[in-house]
LUMPAKE-16156 format. One line per field, with one value per atom (N, C-alpha, C): residue in one letter; atom name; x, y, z. Coordinates in steps of 0.2 Angstrom, whole numbers, padded with zeros to 4 digits. Each point is the difference from the previous one (the first is absolute). Example, Ala and Ser with C-alpha at 12.3 -4.5 7.8 and 13.67 -1.06 7.14 Angstrom:
<atoms>
r	[A, A, A, S, S, S]
a	[N, CA, C, N, CA, C]
xx	[0066, -0004, 0004, -0002, 0004, -0004]
yy	[-0028, 0006, 0006, 0005, 0006, 0005]
zz	[0039, 0000, 0000, -0004, 0001, 0003]
</atoms>
This chain:
<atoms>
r	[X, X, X, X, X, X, X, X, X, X, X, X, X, X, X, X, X, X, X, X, X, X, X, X, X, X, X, X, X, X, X, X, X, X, X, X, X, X, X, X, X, X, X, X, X, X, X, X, X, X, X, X, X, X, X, X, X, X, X, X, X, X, X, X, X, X, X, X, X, X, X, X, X, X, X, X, X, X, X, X, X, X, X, X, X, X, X, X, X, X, X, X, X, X, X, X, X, X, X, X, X, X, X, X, X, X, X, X, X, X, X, X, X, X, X, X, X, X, X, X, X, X, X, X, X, X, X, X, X, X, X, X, X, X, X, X, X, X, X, X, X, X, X, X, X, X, X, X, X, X, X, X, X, X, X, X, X, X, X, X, X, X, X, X, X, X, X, X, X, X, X, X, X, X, X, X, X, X, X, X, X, X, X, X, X, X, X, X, X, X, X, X, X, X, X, X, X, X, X, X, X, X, X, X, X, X, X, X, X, X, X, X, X, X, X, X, X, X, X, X, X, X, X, X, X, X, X, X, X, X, X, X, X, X, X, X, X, X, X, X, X, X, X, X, X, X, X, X, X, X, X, X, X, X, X, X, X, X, X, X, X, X, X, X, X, X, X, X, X, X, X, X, X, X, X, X, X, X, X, X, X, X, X, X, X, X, X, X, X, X, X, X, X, X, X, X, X, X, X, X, X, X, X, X, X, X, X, X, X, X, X, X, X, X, X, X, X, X, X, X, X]
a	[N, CA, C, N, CA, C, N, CA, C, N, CA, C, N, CA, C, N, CA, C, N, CA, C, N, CA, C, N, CA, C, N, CA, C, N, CA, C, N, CA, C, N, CA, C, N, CA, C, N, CA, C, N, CA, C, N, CA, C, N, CA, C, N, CA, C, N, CA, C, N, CA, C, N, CA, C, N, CA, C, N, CA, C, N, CA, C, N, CA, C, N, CA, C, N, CA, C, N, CA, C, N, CA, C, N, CA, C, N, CA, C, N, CA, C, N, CA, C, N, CA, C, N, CA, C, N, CA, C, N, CA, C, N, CA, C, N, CA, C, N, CA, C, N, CA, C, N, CA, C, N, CA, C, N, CA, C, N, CA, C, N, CA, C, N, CA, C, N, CA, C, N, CA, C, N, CA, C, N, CA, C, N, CA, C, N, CA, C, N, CA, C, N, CA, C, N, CA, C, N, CA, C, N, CA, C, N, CA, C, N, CA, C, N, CA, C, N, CA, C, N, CA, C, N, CA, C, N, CA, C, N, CA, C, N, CA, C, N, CA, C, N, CA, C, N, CA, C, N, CA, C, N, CA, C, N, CA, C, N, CA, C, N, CA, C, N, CA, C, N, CA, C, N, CA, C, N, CA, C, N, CA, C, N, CA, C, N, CA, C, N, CA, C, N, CA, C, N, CA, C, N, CA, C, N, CA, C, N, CA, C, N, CA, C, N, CA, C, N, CA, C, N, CA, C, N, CA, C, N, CA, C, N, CA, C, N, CA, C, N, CA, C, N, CA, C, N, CA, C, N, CA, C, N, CA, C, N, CA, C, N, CA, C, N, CA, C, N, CA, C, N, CA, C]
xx	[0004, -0004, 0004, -0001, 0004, -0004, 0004, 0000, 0002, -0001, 0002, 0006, 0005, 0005, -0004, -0004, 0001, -0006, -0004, -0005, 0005, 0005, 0003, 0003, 0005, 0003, -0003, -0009, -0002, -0002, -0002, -0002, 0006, 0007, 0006, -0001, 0001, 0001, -0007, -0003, -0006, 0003, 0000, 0004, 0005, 0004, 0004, 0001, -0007, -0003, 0004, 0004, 0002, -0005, 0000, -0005, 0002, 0009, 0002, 0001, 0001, 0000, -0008, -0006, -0006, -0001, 0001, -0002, 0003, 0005, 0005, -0003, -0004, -0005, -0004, -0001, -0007, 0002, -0002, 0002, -0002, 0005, -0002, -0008, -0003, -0008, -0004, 0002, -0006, -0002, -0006, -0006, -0002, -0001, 0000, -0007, -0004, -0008, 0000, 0001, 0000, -0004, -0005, -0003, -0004, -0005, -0004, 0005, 0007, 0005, 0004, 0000, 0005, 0004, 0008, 0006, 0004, 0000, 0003, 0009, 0003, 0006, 0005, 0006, 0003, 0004, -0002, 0003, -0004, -0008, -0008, 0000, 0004, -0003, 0007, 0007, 0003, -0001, -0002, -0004, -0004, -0006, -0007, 0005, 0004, 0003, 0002, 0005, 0002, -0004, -0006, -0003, -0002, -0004, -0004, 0006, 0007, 0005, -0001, 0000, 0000, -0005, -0006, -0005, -0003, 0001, -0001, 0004, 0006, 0006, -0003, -0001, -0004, 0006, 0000, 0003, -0005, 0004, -0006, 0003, -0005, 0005, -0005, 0003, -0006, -0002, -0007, -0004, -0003, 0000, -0001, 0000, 0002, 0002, -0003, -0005, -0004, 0004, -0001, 0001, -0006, -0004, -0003, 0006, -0005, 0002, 0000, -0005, 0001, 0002, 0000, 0000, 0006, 0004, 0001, -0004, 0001, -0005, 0005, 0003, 0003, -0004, 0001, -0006, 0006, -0001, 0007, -0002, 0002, -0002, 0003, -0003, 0004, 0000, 0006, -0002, 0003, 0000, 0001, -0002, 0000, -0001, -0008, -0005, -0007, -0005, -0006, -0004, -0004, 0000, -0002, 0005, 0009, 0003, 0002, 0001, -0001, -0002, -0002, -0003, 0002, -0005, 0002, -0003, 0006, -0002, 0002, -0005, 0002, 0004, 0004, 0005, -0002, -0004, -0004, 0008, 0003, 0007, 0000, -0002, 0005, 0005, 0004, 0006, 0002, 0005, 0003, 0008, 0004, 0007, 0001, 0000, 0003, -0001, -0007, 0002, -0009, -0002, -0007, -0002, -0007, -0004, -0005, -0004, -0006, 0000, 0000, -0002, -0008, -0003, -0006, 0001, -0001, 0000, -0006, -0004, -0007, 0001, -0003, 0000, -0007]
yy	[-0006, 0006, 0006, 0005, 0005, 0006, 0002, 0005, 0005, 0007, 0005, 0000, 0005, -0002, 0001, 0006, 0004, -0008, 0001, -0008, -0007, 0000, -0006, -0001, 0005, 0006, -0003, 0003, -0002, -0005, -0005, -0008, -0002, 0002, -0003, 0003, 0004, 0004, -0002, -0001, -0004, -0006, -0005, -0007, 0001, 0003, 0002, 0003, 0001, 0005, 0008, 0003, 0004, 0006, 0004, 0006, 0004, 0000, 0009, -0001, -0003, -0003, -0001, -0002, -0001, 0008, 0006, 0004, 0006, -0003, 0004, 0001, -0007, -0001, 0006, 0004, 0005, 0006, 0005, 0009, 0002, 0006, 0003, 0001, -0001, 0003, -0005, -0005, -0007, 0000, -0005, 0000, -0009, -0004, -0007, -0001, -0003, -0001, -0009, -0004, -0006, 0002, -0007, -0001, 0004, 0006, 0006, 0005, 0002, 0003, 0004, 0006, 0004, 0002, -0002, 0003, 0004, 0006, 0004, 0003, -0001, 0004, -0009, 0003, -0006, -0004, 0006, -0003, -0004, 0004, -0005, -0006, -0002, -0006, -0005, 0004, -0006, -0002, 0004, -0003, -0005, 0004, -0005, -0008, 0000, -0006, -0004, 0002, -0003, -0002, 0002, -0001, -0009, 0002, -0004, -0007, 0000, -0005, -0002, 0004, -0005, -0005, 0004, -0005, -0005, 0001, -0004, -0004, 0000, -0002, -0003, 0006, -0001, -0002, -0005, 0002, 0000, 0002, -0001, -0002, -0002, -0005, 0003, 0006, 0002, -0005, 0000, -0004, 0004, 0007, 0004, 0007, 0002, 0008, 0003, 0005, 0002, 0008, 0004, 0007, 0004, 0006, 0004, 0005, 0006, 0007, 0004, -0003, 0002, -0003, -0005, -0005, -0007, -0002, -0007, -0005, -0008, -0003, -0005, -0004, -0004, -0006, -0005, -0006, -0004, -0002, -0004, -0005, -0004, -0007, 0003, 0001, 0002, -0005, -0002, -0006, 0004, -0001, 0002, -0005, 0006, -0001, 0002, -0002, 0006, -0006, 0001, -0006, -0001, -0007, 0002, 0000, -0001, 0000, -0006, -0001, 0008, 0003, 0004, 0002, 0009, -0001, 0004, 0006, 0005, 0008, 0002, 0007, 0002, 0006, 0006, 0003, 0006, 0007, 0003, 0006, 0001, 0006, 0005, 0006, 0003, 0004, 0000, 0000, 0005, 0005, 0006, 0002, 0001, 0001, -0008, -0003, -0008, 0000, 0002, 0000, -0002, -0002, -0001, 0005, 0004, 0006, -0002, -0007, 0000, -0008, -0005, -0006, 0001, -0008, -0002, -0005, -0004, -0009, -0003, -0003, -0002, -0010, -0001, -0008, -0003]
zz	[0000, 0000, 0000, -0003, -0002, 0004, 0006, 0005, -0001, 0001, -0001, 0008, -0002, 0004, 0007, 0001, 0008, 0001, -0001, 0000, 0003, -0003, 0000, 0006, -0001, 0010, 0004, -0002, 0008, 0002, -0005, 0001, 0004, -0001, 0002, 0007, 0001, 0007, 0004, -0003, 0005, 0004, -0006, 0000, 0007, -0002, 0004, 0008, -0001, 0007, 0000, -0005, 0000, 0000, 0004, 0002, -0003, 0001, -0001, -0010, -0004, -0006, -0003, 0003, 0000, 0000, 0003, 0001, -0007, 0000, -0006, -0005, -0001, -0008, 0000, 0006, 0000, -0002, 0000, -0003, 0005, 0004, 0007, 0002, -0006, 0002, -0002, 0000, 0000, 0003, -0002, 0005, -0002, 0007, 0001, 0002, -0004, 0006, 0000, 0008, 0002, 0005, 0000, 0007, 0002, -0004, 0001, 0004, -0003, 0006, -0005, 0000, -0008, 0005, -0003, 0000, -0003, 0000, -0005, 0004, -0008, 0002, -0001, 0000, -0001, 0007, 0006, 0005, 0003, 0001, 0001, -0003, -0008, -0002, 0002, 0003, 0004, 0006, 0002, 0009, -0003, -0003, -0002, -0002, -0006, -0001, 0005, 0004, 0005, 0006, 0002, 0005, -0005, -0006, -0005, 0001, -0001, -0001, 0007, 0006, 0006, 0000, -0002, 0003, -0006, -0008, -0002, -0004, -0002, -0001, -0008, -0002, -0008, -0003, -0006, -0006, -0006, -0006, -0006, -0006, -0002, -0008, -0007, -0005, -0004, -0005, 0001, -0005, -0007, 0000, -0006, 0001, -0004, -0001, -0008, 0001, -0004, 0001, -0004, -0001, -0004, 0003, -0007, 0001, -0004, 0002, 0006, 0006, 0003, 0008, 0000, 0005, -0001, 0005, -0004, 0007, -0002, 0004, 0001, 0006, 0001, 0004, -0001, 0005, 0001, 0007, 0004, 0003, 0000, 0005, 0006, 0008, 0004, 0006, 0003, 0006, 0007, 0004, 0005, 0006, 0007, 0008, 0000, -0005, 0000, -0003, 0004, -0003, -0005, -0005, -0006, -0003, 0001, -0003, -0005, -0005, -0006, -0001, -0005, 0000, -0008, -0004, -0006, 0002, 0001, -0002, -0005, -0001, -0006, 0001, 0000, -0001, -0005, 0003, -0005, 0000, -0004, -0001, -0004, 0002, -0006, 0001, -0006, 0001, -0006, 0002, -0002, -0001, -0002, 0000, 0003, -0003, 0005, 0007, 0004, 0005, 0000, 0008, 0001, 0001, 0000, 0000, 0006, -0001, 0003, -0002, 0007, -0001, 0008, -0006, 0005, -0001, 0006, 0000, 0000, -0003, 0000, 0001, 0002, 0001, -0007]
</atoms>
């Protein structure tokens, strides 16, 4: 599957439980919406990550990556410490100068 690079970045750094590399992928003024909870800013979405890696020790493996104009859609098998695991989300992003703008995580 052919990822765009910052996409790929953060699948790794997920994998890896990498926060501060996770958080890199974003533009200082992203905005992350998980769990009915928005985090904006690039320091808000390494806490949010890090808190997220403690308690459910996700990783994710992408099953499709789609792009319009305005949006790209990523869907990931995710397994974890969380119940119901597996479990496929989709990964709503857009993305600007190679960096993330706005992700929502939707199951």
């Amino acid at each position: 599957m052919n990822l765009p690079k910052v996409v790929a970045d953060l699948v790794t750094a997920q994998n890896n439980f990498d926060s501060v590399a996770y958080a890199a992928c974003f533009s200082e003024t992203a905005v992350v919406f998980d769990e009915g909870k928005t985090h904006m800013g690039r320091k808000e979405i390494e806490h949010w990550i890090t808190d997220s890696n403690e308690r459910y020790k996700a990783t994710m493996t992408p099953v499709s990556f789609d792009q319009t104009e305005t949006e790209s859609l990523l869907k990931t098998e995710t397994s974890g410490s969380f119940p119901g695991s597996p479990i496929i989300l989709t990964y709503h992003l857009k993305i600007a100068d190679d960096l993330i703008q706005s992700l929502k995580i939707t199951g």
